[in-house]
N, C-alpha and C positions, 0 to 999 in steps of 0.2 A: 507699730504695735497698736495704735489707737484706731486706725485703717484695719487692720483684721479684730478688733473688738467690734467696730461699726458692724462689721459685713457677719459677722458670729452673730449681733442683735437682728439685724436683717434675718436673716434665713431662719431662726430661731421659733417667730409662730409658724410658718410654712413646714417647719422640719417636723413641729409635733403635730401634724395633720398627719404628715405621710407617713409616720410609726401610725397612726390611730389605722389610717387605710390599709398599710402594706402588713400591718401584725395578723389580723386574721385571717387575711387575707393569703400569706406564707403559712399559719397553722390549717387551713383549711388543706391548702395543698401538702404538708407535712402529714396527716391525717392517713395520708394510706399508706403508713411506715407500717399498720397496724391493723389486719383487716378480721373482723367476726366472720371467718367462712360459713359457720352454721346458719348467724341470723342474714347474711348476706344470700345465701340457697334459699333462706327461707322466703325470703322478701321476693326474690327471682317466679319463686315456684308458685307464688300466690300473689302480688303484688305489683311490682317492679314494670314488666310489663303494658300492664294497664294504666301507671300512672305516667309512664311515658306515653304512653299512646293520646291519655285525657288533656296531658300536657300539651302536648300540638296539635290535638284538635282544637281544643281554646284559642291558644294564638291564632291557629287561622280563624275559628269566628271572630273573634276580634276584631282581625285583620279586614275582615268582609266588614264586619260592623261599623269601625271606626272611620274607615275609610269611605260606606256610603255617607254615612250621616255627614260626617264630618268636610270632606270634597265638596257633595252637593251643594249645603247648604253655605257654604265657606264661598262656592260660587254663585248662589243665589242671590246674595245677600251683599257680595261685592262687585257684582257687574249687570245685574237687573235689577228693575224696579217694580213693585208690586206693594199692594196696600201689607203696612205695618213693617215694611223691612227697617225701619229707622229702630224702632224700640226691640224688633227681634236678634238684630245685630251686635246685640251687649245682650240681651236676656239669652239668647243660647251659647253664652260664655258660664253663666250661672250654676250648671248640673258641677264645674268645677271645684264648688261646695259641697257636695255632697259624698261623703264617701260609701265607698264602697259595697262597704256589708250594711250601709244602712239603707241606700236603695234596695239591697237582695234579701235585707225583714219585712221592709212594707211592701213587697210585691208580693212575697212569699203570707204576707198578715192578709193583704186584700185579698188572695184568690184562692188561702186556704179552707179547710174543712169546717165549717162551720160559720164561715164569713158571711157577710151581706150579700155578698155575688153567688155564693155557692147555693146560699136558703132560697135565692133569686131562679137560678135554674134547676133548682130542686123540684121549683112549683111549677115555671113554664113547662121545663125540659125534662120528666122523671125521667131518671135512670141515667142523664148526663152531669156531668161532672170534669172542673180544668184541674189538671194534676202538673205544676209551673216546675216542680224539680225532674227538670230535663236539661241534658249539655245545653241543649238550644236557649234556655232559658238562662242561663249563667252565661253566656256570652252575650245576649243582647244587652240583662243589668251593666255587665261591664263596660259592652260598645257607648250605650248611653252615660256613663261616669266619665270614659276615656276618649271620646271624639271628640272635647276641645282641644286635644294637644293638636290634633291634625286641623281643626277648625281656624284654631289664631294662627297657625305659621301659611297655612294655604291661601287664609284669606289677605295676608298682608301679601301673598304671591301673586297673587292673581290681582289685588288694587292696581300692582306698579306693574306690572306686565308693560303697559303701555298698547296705545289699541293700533300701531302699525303695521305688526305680525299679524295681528287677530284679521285686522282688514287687507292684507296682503293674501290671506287665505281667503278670505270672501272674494275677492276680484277674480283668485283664481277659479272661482265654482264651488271653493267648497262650502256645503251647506253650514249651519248655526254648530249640529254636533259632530260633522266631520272637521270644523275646525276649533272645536272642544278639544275633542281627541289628538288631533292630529298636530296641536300648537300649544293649545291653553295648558293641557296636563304633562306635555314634555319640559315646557319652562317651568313649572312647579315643581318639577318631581322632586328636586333636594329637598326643598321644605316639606312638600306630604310625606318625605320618608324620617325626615329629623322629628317629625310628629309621629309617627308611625312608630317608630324604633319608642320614645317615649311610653307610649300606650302599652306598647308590646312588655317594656319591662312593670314596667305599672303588674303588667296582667300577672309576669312571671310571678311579682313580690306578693299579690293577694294573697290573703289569707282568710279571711274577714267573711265575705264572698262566698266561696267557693266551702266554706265552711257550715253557710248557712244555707245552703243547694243542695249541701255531704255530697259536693262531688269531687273527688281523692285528684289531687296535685302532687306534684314532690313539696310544695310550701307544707298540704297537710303530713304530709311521711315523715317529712322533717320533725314536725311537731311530736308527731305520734311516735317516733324512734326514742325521741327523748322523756315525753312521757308515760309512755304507756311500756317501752322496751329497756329503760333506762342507758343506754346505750349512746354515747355521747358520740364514740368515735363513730357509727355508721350515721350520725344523724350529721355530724361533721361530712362524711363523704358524700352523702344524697346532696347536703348544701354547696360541695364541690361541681356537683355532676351540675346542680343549678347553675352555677356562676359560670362554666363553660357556653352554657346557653346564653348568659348576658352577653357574654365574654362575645360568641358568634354574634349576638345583635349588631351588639359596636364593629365591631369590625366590617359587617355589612354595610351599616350605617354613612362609615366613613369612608368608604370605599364609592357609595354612591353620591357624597359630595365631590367627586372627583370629576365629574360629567357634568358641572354647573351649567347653566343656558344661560346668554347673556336677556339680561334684564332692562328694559327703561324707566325713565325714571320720573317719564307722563304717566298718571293715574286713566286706568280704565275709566271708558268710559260707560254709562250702563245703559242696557238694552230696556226699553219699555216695551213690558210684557201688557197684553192686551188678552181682551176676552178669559176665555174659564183659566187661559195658562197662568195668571195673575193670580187667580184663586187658589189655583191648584198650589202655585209656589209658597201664598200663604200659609194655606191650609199643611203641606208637607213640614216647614221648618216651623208652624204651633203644636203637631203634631209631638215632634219630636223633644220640643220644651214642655210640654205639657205631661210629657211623659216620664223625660227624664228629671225634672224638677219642679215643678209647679204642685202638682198630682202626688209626689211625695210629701212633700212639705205640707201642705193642704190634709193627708192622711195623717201625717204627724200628730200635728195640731189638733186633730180630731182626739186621736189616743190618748194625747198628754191633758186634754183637759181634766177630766175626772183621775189624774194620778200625779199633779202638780204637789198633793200632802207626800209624796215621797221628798218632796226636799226639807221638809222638817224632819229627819230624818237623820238623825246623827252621821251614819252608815254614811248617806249618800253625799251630807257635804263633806268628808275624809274624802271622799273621790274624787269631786269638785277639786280640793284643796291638793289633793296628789296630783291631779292632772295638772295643775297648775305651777305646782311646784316643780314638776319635773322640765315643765314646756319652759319656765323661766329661766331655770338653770339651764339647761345646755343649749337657749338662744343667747342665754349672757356669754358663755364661753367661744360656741359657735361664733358669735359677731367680732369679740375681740379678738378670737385669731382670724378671722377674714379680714376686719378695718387693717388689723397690724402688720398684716400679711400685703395687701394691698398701698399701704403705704409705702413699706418697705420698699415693693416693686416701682412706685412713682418715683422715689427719690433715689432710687440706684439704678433703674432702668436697666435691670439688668436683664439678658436673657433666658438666663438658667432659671431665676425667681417665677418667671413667665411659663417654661416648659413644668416646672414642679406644680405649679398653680394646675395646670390642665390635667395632672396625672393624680392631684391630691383631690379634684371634683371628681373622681372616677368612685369615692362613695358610694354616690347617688346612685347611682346602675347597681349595686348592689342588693336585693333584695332585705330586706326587714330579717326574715328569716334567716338568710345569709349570714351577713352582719350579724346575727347574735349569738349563732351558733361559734362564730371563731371569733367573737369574744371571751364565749367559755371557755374556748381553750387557752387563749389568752392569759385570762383569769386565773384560770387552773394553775395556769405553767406561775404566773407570779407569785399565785398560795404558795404553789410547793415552794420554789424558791427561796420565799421570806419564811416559811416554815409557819406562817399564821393565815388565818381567814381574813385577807386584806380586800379583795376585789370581789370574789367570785358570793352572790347574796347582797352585793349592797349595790345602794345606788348611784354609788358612784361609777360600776363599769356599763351602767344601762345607761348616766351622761355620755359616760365615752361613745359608746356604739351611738347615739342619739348623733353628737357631734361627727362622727368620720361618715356617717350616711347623710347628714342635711349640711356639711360645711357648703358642698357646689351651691344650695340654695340661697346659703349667708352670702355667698362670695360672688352670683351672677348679678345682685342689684348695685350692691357696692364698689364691683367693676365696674357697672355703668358709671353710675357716679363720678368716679374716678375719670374717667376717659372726658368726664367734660371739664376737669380741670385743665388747660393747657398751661404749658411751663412760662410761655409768655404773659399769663398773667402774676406769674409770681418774679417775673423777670423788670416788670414795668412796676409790682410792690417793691425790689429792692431799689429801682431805679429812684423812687420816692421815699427811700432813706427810711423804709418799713422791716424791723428789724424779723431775722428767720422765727423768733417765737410769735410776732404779732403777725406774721403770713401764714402761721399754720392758725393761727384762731382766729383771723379776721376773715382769711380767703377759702382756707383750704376746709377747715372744719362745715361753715355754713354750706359749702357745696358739697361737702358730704355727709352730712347729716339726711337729708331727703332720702339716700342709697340706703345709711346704717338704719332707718325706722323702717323702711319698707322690707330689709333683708331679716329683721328681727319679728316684725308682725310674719312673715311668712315661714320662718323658723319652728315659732311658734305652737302656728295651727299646724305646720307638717307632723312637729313633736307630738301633741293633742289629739293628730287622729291616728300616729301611728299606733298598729296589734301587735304583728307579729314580735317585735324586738322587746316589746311591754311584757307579752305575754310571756317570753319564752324566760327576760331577764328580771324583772321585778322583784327587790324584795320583797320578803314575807308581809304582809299587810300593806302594801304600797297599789294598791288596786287601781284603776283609773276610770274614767268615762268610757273606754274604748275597750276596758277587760271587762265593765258593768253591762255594756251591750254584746259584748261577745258572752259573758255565763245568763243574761238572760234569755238573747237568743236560742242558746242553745235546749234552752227548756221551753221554748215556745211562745216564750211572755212580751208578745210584741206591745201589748198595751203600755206595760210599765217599762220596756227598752228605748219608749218613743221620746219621754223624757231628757233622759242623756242624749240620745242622740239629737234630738230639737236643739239641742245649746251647742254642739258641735257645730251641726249646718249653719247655726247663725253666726259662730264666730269665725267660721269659715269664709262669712260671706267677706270679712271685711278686706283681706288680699284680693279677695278677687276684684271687688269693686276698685279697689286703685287699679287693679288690672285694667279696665275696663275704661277708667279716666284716660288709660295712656293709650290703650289701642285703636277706641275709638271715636278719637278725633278725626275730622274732618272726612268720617264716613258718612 
C-alpha cells in the first residue's frame, strides 16, 4: 500500500505536465469533428494558398540563413585563428537576446520613410529609396535572431572533432575546403541539424516578426481567424495544419540522429589564418554581430532616450508589473514540477518516469500560437463543463499554456544537474551514519540548486518575451511588454516601442551570459 502511494507521489508532477501537453494538443486534433465549409472555401479561394507557400518559403530562407551564419562562423571561430576571435566567440552568442519582432522594428525604424538613411539618400540619390518589407527581408531578421542555435551545437562539434580525420584528409590531397566538405560537415551534421530543427520551429512559432514585415504566415491566420473571423474552430485547425509541420521537423530531426559520426575527444586544433584571410574572418563574424545585435541595441538606446518619461507613466508600470507577474508565476510552477519531477525520476530510477520526461518536453516544439489556441478549447470544454467562467479570460489558463510550452526549458538545466549527482555519493552519506533527510539538504539540494536558478532565470525571460500565447490568451487588462511592443508597432511608433523592448534585451541578457560562462571555457 505505502509502495503504490510512493510510486502515485512519483509520477504525479510528471502526470500533470502530460494532461497540460496532451489536452490541446488531443482538442486540436478533435477540432475537425467540426468544419466552417463556407469560411474554410473562403480562406482556400483568397488565402490559404499563399500562406502555405510564404510558410516554406521562410523556412527555407531561414534554412539558407541560419545555416551560413551560423556553420561559418561556429567554424571560424573554433578551429582558426584570427584577430578578436576570443571576444567574438561569446559576443556572437549575444543576438540570443534579442527577440524577434524587436530586431524586425528597428530595422524596419532605421530604413523606413522618413528615417536618417532615407533623408540621407533622398539628398545623394533623388528619386532612390530602400523599401525592407520584402520576404528577403524577414528571413534575414530571423536568420540573424536564430543562428545561434546552429552556432553553439556546431561549434562544440567541430572543437572535439579532433584533428586525425581533418589530417587524414590533407595527407590524402585534399585541399582546406574539400576537407571541410568532405569530413568536417559530415561529423557535425547531427548537431547543425538538432540546431537547424530549433531555428526552424523558432521560425514556425513567430509571430512578432513576420507581423511587423505584414508578411501573412499560418501563425498570423491563426490570429486573424480568431480575431477578426471569430471562428475558434478554424483557427484551431489552421493551428492543427501548423503542428503537423512541427510534428514533420521532429521527426526529420530524429531520424537524422540516427547516422551519428564517431567523434574524438582531442580538441581541434586551429589553423592560423594569415594575410587579408584573417581580416576577412574578422571582418565577416563583426559583420554579422554588429548587425544582429550591437546596431540594434545601439538604435534602441538612441530611441528610448527622449521617451524614458513613459515610465512615469501609470499605464506602463501595469505592464512592467504584468510582465512580471506573469513570468513569475508560471516559472514558480514550471520549476516545481520539473525539480519534483526530476527527483522523483533519481530516487526511483525508473524508466517509464524517463520516456514520460522526453514526451512531456514535446511542449516546446509547439508553437505560442499552437499552444493557445487548444488551450481555448481546453478552456471552453472545462466552462462548459462546470457550467461557469472558470478558465477561459483568466490568467490562470495562459499560466497553463506558459507552463506545458516552457516545462522542456525548466526541465533541460535541472536534468543537468541531476546527472551530476551520482548515487555513490549518497551511498558514502549513508555509509557516514548521514540520515535520508540530512542527504537530501546537505548533498542533493546544494547540487541542485545551481540547475533549479538557471532553469527558473530562463523560464522566466522565455515567459517575458513570449507574443503569440500572451496575445491570443490574456485577460482583459493584463497587457505586457511584449503586447506594448506588438500594439505600438503596429502603429509605427518605434520611438516609444524602443522602451519596452530595451528592458527585455537586457533582461534577456542575463541567461544568456551563464550561457556563455559554460560554453566558453577553454575556447
Amino acid at each position: 500500500m505505502l509502495k503504490g502511494a510512493r510510486l502515485a507521489i512519483s509520477y504525479s508532477p510528471i502526470a500533470v505536465v502530460l494532461v497540460l501537453v496532451a489536452a490541446p494538443v488531443v482538442a486540436l486534433i478533435s477540432s475537425w469533428g467540426s468544419v466552417d465549409v463556407a469560411l474554410w472555401t473562403h480562406l482556400w479561394n483568397t488565402q490559404l494558398p499563399a500562406l502555405i507557400a510564404n510558410t516554406l518559403l521562410l523556412m527555407l530562407g531561414v534554412t539558407i540563413g541560419v545555416l551560413l551564419f551560423g556553420v561559418s562562423t561556429a567554424w571560424l571561430v573554433s578551429a582558426c585563428e584570427f584577430p578578436g576571435r576570443k571576444w567574438l566567440s561569446w559576443a556572437l552568442v549575444l543576438p540570443m537576446a534579442m527577440p524577434a519582432y524587436v530586431l524586425a522594428f528597428v530595422v524596419l525604424g532605421m530604413t523606413d520613410f522618413g528615417s536618417p538613411l532615407q533623408r540621407f539618400l533622398a539628398v545623394q540619390f533623388p528619386g532612390f529609396h530602400i523599401d525592407l518589407r520584402h520576404p528577403v527581408a524577414v528571413m534575414v531578421v530571423l536568420s540573424l535572431v536564430f543562428y545561434p542555435y546552429v552556432f553553439l551545437l556546431a561549434r562544440t562539434a567541430f572543437r572535439y572533432q579532433g584533428i586525425t580525420s581533418i589530417q587524414a584528409a590533407r595527407t590524402l590531397g585534399k585541399g582546406p575546403w574539400k576537407a571541410f566538405f568532405s569530413v568536417v560537415l559530415p561529423m557535425a551534421r547531427p548537431a547543425i541539424a538538432a540546431g537547424l530543427a530549433l531555428a526552424l520551429m523558432e521560425t514556425l512559432a513567430d509571430f512578432g516578426a513576420v507581423s511587423v514585415f505584414n508578411y501573412q504566415t499560418f501563425t498570423t491566420a491563426i490570429y486573424k481567424s480568431w480575431s477578426s473571423f471569430y471562428s475558434l474552430s478554424t483557427a484551431t485547425q489552421l493551428a492543427s495544419l501548423l503542428l503537423l509541420l512541427v510534428a514533420l521537423l521532429l521527426v526529420l530531426e530524429r531520424f537524422n540522429r540516427s547516422g551519428r559520426f564517431a567523434e574524438s575527444s582531442a580538441q581541434l586544433q586551429r589553423f592560423k589564418l594569415s594575410g587579408g584571410a584573417k581580416w576577412l574572418a574578422s571582418l565577416w563574424c563583426f559583420i554579422i554581430f554588429l548587425c544582429a545585435f550591437l546596431l540594434p541595441v545601439f538604435q534602441l538606446v538612441v530611441w528610448a532616450w527622449d521617451e524614458f518619461s513613459m515610465l512615469q507613466d501609470r499605464r506602463f508600470i501595469g505592464f512592467i508589473s504584468n510582465t512580471v507577474k506573469l513570468g513569475v508565476m508560471a516559472m514558480l510552477v514550471a520549476v516545481v514540477l520539473a525539480t519534483l519531477s526530476q527527483l522523483a525520476n533519481f530516487y526511483s530510477r525508473s524508466k517509464w518516469l524517463s520516456y514520460l520526461q522526453v514526451f512531456a518536453s514535446l511542449g516546446y516544439a509547439l508553437p505560442g500560437s499552437v499552444m493557445a489556441v487548444g488551450m481555448m478549447i481546453v478552456g471552453a470544454t472545462v466552462d462548459g463543463v462546470l457550467a461557469r467562467h472558470f478558465l477561459m479570460g483568466s490568467a490562470l489558463l495562459l499560466i497553463l499554456a506558459y507552463v506545458a510550452r516552457f516545462y522542456a526549458v525548466a526541465n533541460g538545466p535541472i536534468e543537468t544537474a541531476m546527472a551530476k549527482i551520482k548515487p555513490s555519493l549518497l551511498e558514502s552519506a549513508r555509509v557516514l551514519g548521514v540520515s535520508e533527510n540530512q542527504q537530501f539538504r546537505r548533498v542533493v539540494l546544494p547540487l541542485l540548486s545551481p540547475g533549479v536558478y538557471v532553469a527558473a532565470l530562463m523560464v522566466l525571460v522565455d515567459v517575458m518575451k513570449e507574443m503569440p500565447a500572451t496575445l491570443l490568451l490574456r485577460p482583459f487588462g493584463w497587457d505586457t511588454l511584449a503586447i506594448k511592443i506588438f500594439e505600438l508597432t503596429s502603429e509605427g511608433e518605434w520611438h516609444q516601442a524602443s522602451v519596452p523592448a530595451l528592458m527585455l534585451v537586457v533582461i534577456s541578457i542575463l541567461p544568456v551570459v551563464y550561457l556563455l560562462n559554460k560554453t566558453t571555457k577553454n575556447s
